[in-house]
C-alpha positions as CSV (number, residue, x, y, z in Angstrom):
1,X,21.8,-30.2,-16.4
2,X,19.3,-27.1,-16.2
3,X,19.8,-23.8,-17.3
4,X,19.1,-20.6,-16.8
5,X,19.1,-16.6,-17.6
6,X,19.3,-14.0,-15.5
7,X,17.4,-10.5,-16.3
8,X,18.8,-7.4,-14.0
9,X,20.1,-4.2,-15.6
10,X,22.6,-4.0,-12.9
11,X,25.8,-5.9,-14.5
12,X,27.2,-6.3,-11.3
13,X,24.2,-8.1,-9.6
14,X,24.2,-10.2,-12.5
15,X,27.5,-11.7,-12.6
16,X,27.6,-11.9,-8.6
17,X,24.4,-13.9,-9.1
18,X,25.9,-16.2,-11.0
19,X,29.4,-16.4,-9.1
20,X,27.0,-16.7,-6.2
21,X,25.8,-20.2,-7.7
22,X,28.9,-21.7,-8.8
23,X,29.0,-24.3,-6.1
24,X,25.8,-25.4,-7.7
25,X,27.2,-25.5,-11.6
26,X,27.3,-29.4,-11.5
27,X,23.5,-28.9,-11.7
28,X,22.5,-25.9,-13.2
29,X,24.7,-23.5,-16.0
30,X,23.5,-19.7,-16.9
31,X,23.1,-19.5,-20.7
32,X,22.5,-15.6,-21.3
33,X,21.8,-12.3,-19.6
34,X,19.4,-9.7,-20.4
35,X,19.8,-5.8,-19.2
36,X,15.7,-5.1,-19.2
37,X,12.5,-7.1,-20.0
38,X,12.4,-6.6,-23.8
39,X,15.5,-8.1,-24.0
40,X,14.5,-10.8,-21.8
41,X,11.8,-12.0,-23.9
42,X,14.0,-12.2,-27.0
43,X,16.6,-14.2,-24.9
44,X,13.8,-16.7,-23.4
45,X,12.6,-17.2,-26.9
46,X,16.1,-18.0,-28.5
47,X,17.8,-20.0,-25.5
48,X,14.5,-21.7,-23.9
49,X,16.3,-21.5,-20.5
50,X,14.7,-23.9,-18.0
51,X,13.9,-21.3,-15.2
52,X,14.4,-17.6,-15.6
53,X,15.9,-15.0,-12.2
54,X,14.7,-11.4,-12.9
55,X,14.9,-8.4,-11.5
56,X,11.4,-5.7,-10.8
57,X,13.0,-2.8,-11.6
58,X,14.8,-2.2,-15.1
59,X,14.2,0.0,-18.1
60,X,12.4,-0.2,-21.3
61,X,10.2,-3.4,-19.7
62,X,10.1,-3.3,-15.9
63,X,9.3,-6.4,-14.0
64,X,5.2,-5.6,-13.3
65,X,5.0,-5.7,-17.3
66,X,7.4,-8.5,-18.1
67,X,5.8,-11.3,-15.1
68,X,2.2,-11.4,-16.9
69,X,3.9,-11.8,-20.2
70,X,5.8,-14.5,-18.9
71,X,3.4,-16.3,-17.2
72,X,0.8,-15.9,-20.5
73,X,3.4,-17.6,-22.7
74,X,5.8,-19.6,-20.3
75,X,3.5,-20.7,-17.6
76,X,5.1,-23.8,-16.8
77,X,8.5,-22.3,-16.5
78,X,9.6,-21.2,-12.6
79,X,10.9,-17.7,-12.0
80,X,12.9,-15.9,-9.3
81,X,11.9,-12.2,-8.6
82,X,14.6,-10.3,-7.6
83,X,13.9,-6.7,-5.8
84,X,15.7,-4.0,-4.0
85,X,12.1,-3.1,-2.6
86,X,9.6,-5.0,-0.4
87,X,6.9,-3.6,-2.6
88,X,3.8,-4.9,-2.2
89,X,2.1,-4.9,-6.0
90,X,5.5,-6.3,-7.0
91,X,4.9,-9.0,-4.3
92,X,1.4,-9.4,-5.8
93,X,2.3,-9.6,-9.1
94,X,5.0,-12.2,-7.9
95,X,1.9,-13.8,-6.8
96,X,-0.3,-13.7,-9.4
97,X,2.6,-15.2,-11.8
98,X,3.5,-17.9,-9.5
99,X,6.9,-17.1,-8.8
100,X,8.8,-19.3,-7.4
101,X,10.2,-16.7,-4.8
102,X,10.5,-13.5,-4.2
103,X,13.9,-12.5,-3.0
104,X,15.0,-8.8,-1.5
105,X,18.4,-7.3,-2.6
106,X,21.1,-7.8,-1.1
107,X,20.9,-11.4,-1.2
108,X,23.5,-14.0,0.2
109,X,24.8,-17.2,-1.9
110,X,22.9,-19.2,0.9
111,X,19.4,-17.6,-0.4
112,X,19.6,-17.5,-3.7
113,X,20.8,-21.1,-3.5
114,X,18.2,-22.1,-1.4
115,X,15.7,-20.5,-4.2
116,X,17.1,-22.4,-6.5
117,X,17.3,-26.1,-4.7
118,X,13.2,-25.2,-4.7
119,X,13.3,-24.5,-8.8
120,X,15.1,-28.1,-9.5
121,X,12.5,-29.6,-7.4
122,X,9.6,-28.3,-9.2
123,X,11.6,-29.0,-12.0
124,X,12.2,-32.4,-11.1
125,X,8.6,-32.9,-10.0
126,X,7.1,-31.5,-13.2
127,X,9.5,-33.8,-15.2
128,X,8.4,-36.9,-13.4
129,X,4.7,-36.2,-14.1
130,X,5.2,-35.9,-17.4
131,X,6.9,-39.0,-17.8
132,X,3.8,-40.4,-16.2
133,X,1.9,-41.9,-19.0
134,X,-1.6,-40.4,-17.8
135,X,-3.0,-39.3,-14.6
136,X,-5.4,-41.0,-12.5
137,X,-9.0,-39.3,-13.2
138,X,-8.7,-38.6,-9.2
139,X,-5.2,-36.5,-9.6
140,X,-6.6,-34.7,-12.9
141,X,-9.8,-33.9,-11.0
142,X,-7.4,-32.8,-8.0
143,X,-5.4,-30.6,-10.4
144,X,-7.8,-29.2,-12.1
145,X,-9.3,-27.8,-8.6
146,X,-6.2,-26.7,-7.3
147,X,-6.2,-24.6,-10.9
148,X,-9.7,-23.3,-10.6
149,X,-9.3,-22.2,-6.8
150,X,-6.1,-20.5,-7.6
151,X,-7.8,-18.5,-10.7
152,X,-10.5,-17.7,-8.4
153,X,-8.4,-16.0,-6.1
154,X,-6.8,-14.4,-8.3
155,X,-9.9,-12.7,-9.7
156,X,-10.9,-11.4,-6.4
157,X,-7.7,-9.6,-6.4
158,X,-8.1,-8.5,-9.4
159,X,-5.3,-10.4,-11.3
160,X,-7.5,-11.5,-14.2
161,X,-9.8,-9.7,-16.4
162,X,-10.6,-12.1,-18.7
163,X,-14.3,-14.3,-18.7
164,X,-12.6,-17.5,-16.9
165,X,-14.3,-20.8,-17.1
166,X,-13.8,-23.3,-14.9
167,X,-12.2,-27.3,-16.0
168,X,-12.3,-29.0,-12.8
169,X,-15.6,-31.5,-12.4
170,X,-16.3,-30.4,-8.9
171,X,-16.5,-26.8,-9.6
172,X,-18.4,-27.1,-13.2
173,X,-21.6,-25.9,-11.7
174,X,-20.4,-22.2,-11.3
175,X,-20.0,-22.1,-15.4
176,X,-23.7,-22.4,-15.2
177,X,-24.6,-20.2,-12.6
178,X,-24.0,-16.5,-13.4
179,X,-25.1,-14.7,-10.0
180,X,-23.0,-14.4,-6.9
181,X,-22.6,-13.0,-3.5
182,X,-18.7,-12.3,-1.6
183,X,-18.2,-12.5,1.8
184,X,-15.1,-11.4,3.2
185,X,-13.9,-11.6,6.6
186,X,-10.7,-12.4,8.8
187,X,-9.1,-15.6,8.7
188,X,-8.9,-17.7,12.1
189,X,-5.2,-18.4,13.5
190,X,-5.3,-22.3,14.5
191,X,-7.8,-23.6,12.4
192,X,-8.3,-26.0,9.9
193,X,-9.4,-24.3,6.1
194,X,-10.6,-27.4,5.0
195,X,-13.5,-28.0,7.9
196,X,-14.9,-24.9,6.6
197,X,-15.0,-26.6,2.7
198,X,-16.0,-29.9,4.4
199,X,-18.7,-28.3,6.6
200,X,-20.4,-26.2,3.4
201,X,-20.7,-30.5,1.9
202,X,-21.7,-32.5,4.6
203,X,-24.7,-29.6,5.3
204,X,-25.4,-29.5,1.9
205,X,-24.5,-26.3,0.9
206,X,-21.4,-27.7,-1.7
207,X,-23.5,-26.3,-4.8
208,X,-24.2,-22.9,-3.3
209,X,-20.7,-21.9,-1.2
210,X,-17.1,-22.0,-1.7
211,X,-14.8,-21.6,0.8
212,X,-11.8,-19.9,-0.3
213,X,-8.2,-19.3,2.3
214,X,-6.3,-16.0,1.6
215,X,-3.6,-17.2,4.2
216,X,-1.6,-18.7,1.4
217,X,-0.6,-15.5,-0.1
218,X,-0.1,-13.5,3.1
219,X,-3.7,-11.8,3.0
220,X,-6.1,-11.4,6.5
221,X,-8.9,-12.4,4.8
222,X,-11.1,-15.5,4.0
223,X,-13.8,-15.5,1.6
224,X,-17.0,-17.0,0.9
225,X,-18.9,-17.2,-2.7
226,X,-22.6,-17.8,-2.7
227,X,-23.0,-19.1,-6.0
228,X,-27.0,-18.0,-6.8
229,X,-29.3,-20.0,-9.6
230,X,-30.8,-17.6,-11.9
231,X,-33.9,-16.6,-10.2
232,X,-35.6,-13.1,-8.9
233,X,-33.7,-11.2,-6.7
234,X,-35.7,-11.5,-3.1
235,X,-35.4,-15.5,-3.5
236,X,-31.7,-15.0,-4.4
237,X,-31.4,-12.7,-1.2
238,X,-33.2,-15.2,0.7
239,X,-30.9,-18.3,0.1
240,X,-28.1,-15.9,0.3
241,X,-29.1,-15.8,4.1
242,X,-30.2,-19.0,4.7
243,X,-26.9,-20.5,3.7
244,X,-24.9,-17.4,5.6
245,X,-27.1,-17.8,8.8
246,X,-26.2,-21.7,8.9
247,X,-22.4,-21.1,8.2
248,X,-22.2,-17.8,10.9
249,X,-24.5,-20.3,13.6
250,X,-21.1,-23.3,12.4
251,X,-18.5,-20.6,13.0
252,X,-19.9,-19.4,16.9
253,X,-19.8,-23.3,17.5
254,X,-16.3,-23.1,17.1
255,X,-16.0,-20.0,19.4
256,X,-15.5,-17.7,16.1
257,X,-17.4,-14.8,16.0
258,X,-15.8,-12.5,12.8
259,X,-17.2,-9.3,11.4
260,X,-18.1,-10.0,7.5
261,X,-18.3,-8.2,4.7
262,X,-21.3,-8.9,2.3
263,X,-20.9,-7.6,-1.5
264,X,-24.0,-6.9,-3.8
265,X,-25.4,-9.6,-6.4
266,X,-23.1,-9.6,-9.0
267,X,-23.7,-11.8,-12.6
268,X,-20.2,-13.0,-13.5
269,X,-17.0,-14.4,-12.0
270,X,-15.4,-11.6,-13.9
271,X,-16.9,-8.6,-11.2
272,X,-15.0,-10.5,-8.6
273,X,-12.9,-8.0,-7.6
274,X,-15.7,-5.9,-7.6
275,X,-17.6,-7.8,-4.9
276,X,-14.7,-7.9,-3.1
277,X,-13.8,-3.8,-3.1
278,X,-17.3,-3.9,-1.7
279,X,-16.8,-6.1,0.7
280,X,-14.1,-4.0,1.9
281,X,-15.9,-0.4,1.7
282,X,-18.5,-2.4,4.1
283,X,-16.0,-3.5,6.6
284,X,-14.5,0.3,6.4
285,X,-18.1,1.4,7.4
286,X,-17.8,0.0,10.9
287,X,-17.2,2.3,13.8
288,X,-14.0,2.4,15.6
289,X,-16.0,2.0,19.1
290,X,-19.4,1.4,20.1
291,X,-21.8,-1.5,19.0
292,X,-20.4,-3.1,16.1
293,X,-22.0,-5.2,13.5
294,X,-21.5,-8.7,12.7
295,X,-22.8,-8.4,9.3
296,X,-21.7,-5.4,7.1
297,X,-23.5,-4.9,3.9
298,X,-21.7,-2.6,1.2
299,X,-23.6,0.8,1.1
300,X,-22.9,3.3,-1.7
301,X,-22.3,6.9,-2.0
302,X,-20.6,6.3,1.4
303,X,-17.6,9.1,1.7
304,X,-14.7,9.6,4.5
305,X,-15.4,12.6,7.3
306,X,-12.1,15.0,7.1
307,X,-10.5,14.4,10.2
308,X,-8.4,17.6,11.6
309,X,-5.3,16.5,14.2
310,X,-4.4,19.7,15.9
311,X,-0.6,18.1,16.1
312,X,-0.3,17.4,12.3
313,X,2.4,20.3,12.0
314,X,4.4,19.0,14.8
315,X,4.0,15.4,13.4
316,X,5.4,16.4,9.8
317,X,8.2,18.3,11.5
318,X,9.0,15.2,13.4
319,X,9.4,13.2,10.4
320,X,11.5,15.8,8.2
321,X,13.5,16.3,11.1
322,X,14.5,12.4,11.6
323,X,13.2,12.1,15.3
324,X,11.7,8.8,14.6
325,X,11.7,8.1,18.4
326,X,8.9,11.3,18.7
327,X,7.4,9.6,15.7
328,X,6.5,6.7,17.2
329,X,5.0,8.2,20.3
330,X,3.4,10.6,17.8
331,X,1.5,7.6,16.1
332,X,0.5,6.3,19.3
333,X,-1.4,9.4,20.3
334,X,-2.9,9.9,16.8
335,X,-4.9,6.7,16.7
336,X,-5.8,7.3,20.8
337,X,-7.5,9.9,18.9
338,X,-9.1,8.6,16.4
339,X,-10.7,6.3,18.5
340,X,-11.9,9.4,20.7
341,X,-14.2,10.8,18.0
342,X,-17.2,10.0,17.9
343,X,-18.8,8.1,14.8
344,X,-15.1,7.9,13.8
345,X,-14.9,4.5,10.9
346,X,-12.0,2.8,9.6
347,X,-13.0,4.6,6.1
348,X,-12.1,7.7,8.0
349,X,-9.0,6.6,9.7
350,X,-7.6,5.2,6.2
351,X,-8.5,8.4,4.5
352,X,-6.4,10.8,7.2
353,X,-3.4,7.8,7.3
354,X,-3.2,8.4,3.6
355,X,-3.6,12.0,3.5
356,X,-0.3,12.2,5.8
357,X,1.4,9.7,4.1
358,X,0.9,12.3,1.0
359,X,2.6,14.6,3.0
360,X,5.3,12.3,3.9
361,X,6.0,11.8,0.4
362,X,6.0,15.6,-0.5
363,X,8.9,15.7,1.9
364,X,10.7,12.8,0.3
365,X,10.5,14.3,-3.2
366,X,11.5,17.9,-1.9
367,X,14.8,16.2,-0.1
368,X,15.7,13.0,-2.2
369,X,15.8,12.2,-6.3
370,X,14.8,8.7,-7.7
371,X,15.0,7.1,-10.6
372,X,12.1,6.0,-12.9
373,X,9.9,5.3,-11.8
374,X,8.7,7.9,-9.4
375,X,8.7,7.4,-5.4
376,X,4.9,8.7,-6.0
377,X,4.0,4.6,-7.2
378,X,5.8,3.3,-4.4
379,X,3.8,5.3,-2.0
380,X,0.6,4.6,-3.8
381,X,1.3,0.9,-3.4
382,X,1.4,0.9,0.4
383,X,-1.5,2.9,0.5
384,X,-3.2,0.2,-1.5
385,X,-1.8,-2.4,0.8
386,X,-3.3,-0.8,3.8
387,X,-6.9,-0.9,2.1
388,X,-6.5,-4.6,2.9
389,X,-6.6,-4.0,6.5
390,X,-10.0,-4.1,8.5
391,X,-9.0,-3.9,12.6
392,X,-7.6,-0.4,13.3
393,X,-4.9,-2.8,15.2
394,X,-3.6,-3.4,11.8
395,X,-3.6,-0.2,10.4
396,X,-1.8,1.3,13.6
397,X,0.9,-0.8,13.2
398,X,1.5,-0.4,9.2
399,X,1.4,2.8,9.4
400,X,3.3,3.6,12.6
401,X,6.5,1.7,10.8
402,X,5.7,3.4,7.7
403,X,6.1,6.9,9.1
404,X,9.0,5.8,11.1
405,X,10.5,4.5,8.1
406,X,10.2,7.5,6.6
407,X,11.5,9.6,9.5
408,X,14.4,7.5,9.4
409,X,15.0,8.0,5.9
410,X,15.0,11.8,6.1
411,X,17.3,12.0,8.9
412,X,20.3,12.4,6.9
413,X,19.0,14.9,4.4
414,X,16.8,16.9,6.9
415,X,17.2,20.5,6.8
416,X,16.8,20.3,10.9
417,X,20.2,19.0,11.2
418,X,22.4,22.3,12.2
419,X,23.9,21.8,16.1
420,X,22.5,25.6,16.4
421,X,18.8,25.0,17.5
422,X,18.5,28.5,16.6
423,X,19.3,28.2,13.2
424,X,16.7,25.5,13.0
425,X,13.9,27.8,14.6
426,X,14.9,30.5,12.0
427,X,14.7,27.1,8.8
428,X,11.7,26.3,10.6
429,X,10.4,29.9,10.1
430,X,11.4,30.7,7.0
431,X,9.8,27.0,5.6
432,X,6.5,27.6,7.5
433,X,5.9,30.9,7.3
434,X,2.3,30.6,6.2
435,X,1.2,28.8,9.2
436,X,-0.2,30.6,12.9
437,X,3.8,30.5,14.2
438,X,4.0,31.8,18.0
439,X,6.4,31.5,20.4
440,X,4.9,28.6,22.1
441,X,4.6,26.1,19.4
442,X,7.8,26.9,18.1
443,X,9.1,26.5,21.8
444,X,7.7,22.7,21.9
445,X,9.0,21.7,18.5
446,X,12.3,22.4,19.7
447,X,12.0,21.2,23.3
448,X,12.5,24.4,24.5
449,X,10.9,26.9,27.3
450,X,9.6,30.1,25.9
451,X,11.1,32.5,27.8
452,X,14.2,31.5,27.1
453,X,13.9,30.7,23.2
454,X,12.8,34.4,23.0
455,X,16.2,35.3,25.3
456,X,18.2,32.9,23.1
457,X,16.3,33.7,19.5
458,X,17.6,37.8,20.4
459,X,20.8,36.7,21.5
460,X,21.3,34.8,18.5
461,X,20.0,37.0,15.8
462,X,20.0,40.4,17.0
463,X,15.7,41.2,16.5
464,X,13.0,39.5,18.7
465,X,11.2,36.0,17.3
466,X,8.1,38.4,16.4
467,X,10.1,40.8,14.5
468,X,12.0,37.7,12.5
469,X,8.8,36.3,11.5
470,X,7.1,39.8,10.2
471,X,10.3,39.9,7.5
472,X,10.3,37.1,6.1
473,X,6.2,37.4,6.1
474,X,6.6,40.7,4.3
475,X,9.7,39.5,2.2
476,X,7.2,36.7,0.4
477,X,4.3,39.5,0.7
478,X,6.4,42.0,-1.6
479,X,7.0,39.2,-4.3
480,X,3.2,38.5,-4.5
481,X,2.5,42.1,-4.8
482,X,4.1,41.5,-8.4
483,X,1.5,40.1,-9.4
484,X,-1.5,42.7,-9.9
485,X,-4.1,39.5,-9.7
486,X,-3.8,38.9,-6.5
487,X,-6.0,40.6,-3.8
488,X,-4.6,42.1,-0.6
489,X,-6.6,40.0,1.0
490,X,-5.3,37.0,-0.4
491,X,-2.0,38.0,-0.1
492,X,-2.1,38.2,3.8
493,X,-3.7,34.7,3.9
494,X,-1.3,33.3,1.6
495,X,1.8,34.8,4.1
496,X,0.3,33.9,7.5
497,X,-2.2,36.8,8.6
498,X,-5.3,36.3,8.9
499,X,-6.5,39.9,9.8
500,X,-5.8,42.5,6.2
501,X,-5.6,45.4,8.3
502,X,-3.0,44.3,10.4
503,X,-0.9,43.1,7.6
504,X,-1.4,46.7,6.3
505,X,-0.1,47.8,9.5
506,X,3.1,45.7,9.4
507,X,3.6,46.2,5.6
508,X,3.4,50.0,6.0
509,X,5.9,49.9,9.5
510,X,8.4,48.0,7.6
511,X,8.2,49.6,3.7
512,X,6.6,53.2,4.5
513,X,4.0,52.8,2.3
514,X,0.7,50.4,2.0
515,X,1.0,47.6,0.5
516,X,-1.1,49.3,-3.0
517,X,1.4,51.5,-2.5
518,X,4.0,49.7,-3.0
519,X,2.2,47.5,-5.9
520,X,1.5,51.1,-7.9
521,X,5.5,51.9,-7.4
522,X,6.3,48.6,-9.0
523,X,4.7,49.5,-11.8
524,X,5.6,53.3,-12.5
């Protein structure tokens, strides 16, 4: 019989987990539940459960601090991550403390079981191991690879800070060598990871390269190590190329020709993830169009180009408003045009994606309230994810569903829901005011001819469009003018007129007086 405890702070998802694995209580039997991390540990500790189903988000100890905790002290013991959110750092976290699965709430009794079948096999496998007296020296050897490989991954990503040293025999050299080279690039659909390791021995090269997969884990990208003896720099550079120019000339013989990313010389396994967020700023150096080059080597100082989308108002309404149809065509049109500037780089691209995804999340703070922890993380995480990204294919399509997603989430909070289109012209007004409103552009957010938005907006309100905007303009003008630090000038700017003497024209048609005036009589 195993056991196990559940973690959630949710009592109800806790007891339906276990009623949902009842028909498997011949086998397994829960021994205690925990409402947060904390708690967790405590419970681990006293029961010694055999596998452990938790839940990311609780209080006091949240899942992203809990998992390295648990795989520090517990590392043989399988765990179940439960979330209510396909997040990616608590996928990667998942990851990183080999988590058996990660499973999205809701859940059926089918999946969780099916998790849990997968648990009392490792089990069952780990327990048969150890009642193997000793390995053969080949199956050590072969574990202790599988280790090191994993730990290396893991410290491209990041997942490991500490100096790491290597056990298996195969991979001892690399304790002694303390100067390396990344190379990242796309992985190949349809091919076989191990005729790239096999190819690096049989030419020789098993010493100085490692061939690393990233398609375990769900990441587009395979990586190379140059593992460089301790020499001067230009000889390092040089075997650097001879071994990259013999592996490139292998990979066109298979009819693969990728784009890679080359990192600088780094001095310990440690500044991993360092070569590899070069490796990635080099990729994001490539143009959108053009000639493009095979090799990318990571530059520094290298900055994203504001880019400035003359529908980024319409596109931001779009979304608030919930038209997640106008949305997607939206997206469409805004990478057509990134790819029609010239010099435009994936840098760039990612840099705009992510300023309107800042936007996007303005919006869902101004309409919706979480719970710790703030929506801000969660949108900082897939922004992080899309960094991973290197064809503007790729980015298109993560960020075209994240918008969407977005769009659709507004829908049913959106200010822009009133029948009376007119009353969402005058929300749209009153929210925007700042911006160059006319006629027009208000006309084409709403689907709507001019003329007859001007015929329908007098109708409706009783004043024309023009006369609308100039009150509200002049009712947020008067409020600044409180405020004896601000200039005239930047009050205009700050309520949509570009031109100070025509905002003294309109201030003085509606009030009588100028707008100094009207600031000295505030303070009589």
């Amino acid at each position: 019989m195993y056991t196990f405890i559940i973690i959630d702070d949710e009592v109800l998802i806790r007891k339906g987990t276990v009623k949902k694995l009842e028909p498997m209580s011949d086998e397994i039997t829960c021994i205690g539940e925990a409402d947060n991390g904390q708690s967790g540990i405590e419970l681990i500790a006293e029961k010694k459960p055999d596998f452990v189903i938790l839940d990311m988000q609780m209080p006091v100890m949240n899942g992203m601090e809990l998992l390295p905790y648990l795989a520090s002290h517990y590392e043989s013991m399988p765990l179940i991550v439960i979330s209510g959110y396909k997040n990616f750092d608590y996928i990667k976290q998942a990851i990183s403390a080999r988590a058996v699965e990660y499973l999205l709430k809701p859940f059926s009794a089918e999946m969780i079981q099916d998790c849990v079948k997968k648990v009392l096999l490792q089990l069952q496998q780990r327990s048969e191991i150890r009642q193997q007296l000793k390995l053969t020296e080949e199956q050590t050897e072969q574990v202790r690879y599988d280790y090191d490989i994993s730990l290396l991954h893991n410290l491209i990503f990041g997942y490991r800070t500490l100096d790491p040293v290597l056990t298996s025999h195969r991979l001892n050299y690399i304790n002694t060598t303390h100067d390396l080279i990344l190379l990242t690039f796309g992985y190949f659909e349809n091919t076989d990871d191990t005729s790239f390791s096999r190819w690096l021995e049989e030419n020789g090269f098993g010493d100085l390269a490692l061939y690393i997969s990233g398609r375990d884990v769900q990441q587009p990208q395979g990586f190379l190590i140059l593992f460089l003896p301790q020499q001067n720099t230009k000889l390092q550079k040089d075997l650097a190329r001879q071994v990259f120019r013999a592996f490139h000339t292998y990979l066109l013989s298979l009819n693969l020709d990728p784009v890679i990313g080359f990192s600088n010389i780094h001095h310990s396994l440690s500044d991993l993830s360092i070569a590899y967020t070069e490796c990635a700023a080099a990729l994001d150096q490539r143009l959108l169009t053009g000639s493009q080059n095979t090799v990318c080597l990571y530059q520094p100082e290298q900055h994203p180009v504001p880019i400035t989308w003359e529908h980024t108002g319409e596109f931001l309404f779009r979304i608030e408003a919930g038209m997640t149809d106008a949305v997607s065509e939206l997206c469409k049109d805004l990478f057509l045009f990134y790819e029609s500037i010239p010099g435009c780089r994936m840098m760039d691209v990612k840099a705009h994606c992510k300023k309107l995804a800042g936007s996007c999340q303005q919006l869902i703070n101004e309409y919706i309230s979480f719970p710790s922890p703030e929506p801000s993380e969660k949108s900082g995480t897939m922004e992080r994810l899309s960094s991973h990204f290197f064809h503007i294919d790729d980015l298109k399509t993560y960020y075209r569903q994240f918008f969407m997603n977005v769009s659709s989430m507004l829908k049913p909070y959106s200010v822009y829901n009133n029948d009376d289109t007119i009353e969402n012209v005058k929300t749209y007004i009153q929210r925007n005011y700042q911006k160059d409103l006319t006629q027009d552009y208000l006309a084409s957010l709403f689907y709507m001819n001019r003329s007859y938005l001007s015929s329908q907006f007098r109708k409706k309100t009783g004043e024309k469009f023009v006369d609308f905007l100039n009150d509200v303009r002049l009712e947020h003008a008067e409020a600044l003018l409180q405020n004896p630090d601000q200039k005239m000038y930047q009050i205009a700017r700050a309520v949509g007129y570009d031109n100070e003497k025509y905002f003294f024209r309109i201030f003085r048609k509606r009030t009588g007086m100028t707008p100094e005036q009207y600031r000295k009589q505030l303070t009589e």
